[in-house]
C-alpha positions in Angstrom: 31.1 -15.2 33.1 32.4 -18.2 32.1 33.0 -17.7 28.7 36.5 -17.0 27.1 36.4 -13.3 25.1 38.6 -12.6 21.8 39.3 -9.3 21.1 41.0 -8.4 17.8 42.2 -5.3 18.0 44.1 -2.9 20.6 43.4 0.4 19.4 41.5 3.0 21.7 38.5 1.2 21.5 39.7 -2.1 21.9 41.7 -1.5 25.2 38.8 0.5 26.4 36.4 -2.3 26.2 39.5 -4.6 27.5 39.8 -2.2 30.8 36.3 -2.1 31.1 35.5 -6.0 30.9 39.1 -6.8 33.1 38.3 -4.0 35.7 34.8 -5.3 36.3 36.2 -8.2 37.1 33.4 -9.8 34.6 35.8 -12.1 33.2 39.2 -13.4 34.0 42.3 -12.1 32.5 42.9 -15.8 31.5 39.9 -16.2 29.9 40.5 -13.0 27.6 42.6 -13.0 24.3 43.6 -10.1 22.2 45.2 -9.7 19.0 47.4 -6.9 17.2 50.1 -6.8 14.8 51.7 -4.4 16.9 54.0 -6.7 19.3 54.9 -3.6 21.6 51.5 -3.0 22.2 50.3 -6.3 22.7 53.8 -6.7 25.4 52.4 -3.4 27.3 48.5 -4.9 27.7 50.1 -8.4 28.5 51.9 -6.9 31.0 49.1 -4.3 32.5 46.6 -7.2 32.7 48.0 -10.6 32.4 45.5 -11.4 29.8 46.8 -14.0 26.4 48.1 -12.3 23.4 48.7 -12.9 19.9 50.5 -11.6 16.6 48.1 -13.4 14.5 44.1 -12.8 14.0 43.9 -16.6 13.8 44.7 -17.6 16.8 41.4 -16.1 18.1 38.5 -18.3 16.7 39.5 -21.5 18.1 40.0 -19.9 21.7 36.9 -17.6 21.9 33.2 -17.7 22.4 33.1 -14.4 22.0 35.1 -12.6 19.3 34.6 -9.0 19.5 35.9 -7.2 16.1 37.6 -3.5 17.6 39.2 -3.1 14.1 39.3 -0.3 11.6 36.2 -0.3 8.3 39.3 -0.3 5.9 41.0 -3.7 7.0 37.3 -5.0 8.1 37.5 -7.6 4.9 41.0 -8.3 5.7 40.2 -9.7 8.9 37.2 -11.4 8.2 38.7 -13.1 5.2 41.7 -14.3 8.0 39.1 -15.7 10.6 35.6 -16.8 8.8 36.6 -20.5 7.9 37.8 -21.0 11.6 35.2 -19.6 13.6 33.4 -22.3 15.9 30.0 -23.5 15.9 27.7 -21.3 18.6 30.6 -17.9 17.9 28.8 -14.8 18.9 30.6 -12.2 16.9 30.6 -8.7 18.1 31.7 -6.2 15.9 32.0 -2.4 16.9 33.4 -1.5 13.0 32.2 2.2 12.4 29.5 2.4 9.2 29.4 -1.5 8.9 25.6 -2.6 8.6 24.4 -6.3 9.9 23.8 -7.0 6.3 27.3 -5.9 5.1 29.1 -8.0 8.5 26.3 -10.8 7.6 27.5 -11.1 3.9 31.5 -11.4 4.2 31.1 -14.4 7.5 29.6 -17.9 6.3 26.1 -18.1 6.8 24.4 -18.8 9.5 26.9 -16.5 12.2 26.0 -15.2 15.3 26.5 -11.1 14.5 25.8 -8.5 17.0 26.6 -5.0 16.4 27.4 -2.7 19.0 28.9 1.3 18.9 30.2 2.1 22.1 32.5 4.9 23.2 35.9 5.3 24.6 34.6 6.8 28.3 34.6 2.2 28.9 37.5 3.4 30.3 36.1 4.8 33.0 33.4 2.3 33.4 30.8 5.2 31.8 30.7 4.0 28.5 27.2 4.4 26.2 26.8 1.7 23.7 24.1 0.9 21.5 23.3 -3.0 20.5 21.2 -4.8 17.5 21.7 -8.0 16.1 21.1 -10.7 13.2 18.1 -13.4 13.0 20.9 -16.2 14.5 21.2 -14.0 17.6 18.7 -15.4 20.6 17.6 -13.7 24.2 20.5 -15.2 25.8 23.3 -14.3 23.3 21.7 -11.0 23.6 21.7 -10.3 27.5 25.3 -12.0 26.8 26.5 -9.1 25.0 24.3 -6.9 26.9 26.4 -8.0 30.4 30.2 -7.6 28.6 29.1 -3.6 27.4 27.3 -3.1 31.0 30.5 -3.8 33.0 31.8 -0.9 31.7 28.5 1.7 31.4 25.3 1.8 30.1 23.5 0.0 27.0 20.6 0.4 24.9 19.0 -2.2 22.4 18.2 0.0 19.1 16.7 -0.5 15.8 19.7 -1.0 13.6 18.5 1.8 10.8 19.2 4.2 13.7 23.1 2.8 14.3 24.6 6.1 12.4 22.7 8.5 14.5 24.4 7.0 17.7 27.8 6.9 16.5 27.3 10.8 16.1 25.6 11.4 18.8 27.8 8.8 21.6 29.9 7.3 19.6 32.0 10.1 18.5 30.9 12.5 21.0 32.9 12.6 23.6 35.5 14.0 21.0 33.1 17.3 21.1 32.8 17.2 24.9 36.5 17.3 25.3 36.4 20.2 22.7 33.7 22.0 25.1 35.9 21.1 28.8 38.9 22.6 26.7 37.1 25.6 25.7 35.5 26.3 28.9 38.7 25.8 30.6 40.5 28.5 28.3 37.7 30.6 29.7 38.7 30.2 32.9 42.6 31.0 32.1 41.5 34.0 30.3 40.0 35.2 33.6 43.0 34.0 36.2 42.0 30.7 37.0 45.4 28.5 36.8 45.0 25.5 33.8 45.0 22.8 36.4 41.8 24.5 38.3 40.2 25.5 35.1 40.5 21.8 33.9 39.2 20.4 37.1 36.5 22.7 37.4 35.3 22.5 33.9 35.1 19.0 33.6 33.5 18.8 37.2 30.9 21.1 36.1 29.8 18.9 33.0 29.9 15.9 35.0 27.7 17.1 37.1 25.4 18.0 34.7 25.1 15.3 33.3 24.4 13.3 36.5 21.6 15.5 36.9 20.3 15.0 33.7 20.0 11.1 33.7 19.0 11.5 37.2 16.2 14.1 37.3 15.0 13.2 34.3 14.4 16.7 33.8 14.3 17.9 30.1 18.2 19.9 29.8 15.9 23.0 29.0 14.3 23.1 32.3 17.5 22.6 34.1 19.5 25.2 31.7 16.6 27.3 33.1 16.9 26.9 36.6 20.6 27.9 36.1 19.5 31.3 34.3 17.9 34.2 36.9 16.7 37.2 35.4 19.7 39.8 33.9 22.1 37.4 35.8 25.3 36.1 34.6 24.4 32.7 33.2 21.5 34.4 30.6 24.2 36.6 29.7 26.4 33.8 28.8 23.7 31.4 27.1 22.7 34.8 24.7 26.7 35.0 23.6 26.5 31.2 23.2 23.4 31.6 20.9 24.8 34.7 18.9 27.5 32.6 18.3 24.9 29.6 17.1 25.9 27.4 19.8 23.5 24.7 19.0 23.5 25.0 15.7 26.6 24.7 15.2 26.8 21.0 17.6 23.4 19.8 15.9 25.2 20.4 12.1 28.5 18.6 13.6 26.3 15.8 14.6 24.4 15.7 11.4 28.3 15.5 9.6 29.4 12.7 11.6 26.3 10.8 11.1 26.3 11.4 7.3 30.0 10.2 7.5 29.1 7.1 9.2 26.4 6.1 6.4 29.1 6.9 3.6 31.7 4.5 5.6 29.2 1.9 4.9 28.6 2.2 1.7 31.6 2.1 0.5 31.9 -1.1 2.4 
């Protein structure tokens, strides 16, 4: 890609989408510039992938084609107070800002920007990332399969209906907080039972991997496959009946239904 990519931010996020986009080799590292007031953190990335920092959100406009926003909601007006009078003609803005509508994004830039809004999650790192993409009436096919290439060097992408952006961030978004939760737990398990931490880890994390490999592969529904798993008065049944005693899925679907309230109240109060 021959375009030159401003990031501004190096929090989790924003480093994940900077491995992911560097690794991929999608871009060069000279082509890539990231911002933070943090100058330790900016030396370490500088130094892990030779890319162009800077100390000062206004350095990125006039470099960047691409200005991906990897901030916080609470400094979001901050930032786009800094940068909205310098950014250049043809600027496709990315913002991955939690609870922060098209509207809300389209409202605080000058009229007439590029805005595409994107939730990904931190697993970029890895180059499995899930990220979900809409966009403003300025955005056209190519800006869009643009965007689409810079979140698929790092995992997989869907284009969604915006109304539905709260729903992902608590159901990709944020997940992978309550799959760490669940590889944690299941690895305790395994402790409890003799396994050393190290195994227990490996094998729990293996295990979920796995499945779900075999659910985007098979494209089996995950209560077929749970029932494969389950033979009559075997272990497994014995294990899912604990689970639901213990409202297993109730208790992930009101955790979901949490995050995704929180993630509509984030953008209100924006």
């Amino acid at each position: 890609m021959e375009k030159n990519i401003g990031i501004i931010g190096c929090g989790n996020m924003g480093q994940a989408i900077l491995g992911g986009i560097i690794n991929s080799n999608m871009v060069m590292p000279h082509n890539v510039m990231i911002s933070n007031r943090g100058k330790d953190k900016l030396n370490y990335i500088k130094n892990k992938y030779n890319i162009n920092i800077c100390d000062s959100n206004t350095q990125i406009p006039n470099f960047s084609d691409i200005i991906i926003l990897a901030i916080k909601p609470n400094i979001c007006n901050d930032v786009i107070e800094e940068i909205k009078d310098l950014i250049k003609k043809d600027t496709i803005i990315i913002s991955i800002v939690a609870g922060i509508s098209l509207e809300q994004l389209s409202n605080k830039f000058n009229k007439g920007v590029k805005i595409i809004r994107v939730m990904p999650n931190t697993p970029a790192l890895v180059g499995e990332a899930m990220s979900a993409l809409s966009y403003n009436e300025f955005v056209n096919d190519n800006d869009v399969e643009l965007a689409k290439k810079i979140f698929e060097s790092f995992g997989k992408v869907e284009i969604i209906d915006e109304k539905l952006m709260d729903a992902v961030t608590a159901i990709s978004g944020s997940s992978p907080a309550y799959v760490y939760m669940f590889i944690e737990a299941l690895a305790d398990g395994g402790v409890l039972l003799g396994l050393s931490r190290d195994k227990a880890y490996k094998m729990a994390a293996q295990a979920v991997l796995g499945s779900a490999k075999m659910v985007l592969e098979t494209k089996e529904h995950p209560g077929k496959l749970k029932d494969n798993v389950c033979s009559p008065s075997g272990t497994t049944i014995e294990a899912v009946y604990t689970l639901e005693k213990n409202n297993f899925r109730g208790s992930i679907i009101s955790a979901v239904k949490q995050c995704g309230e929180k993630s509509q109240n984030m953008g209100k109060n924006n």
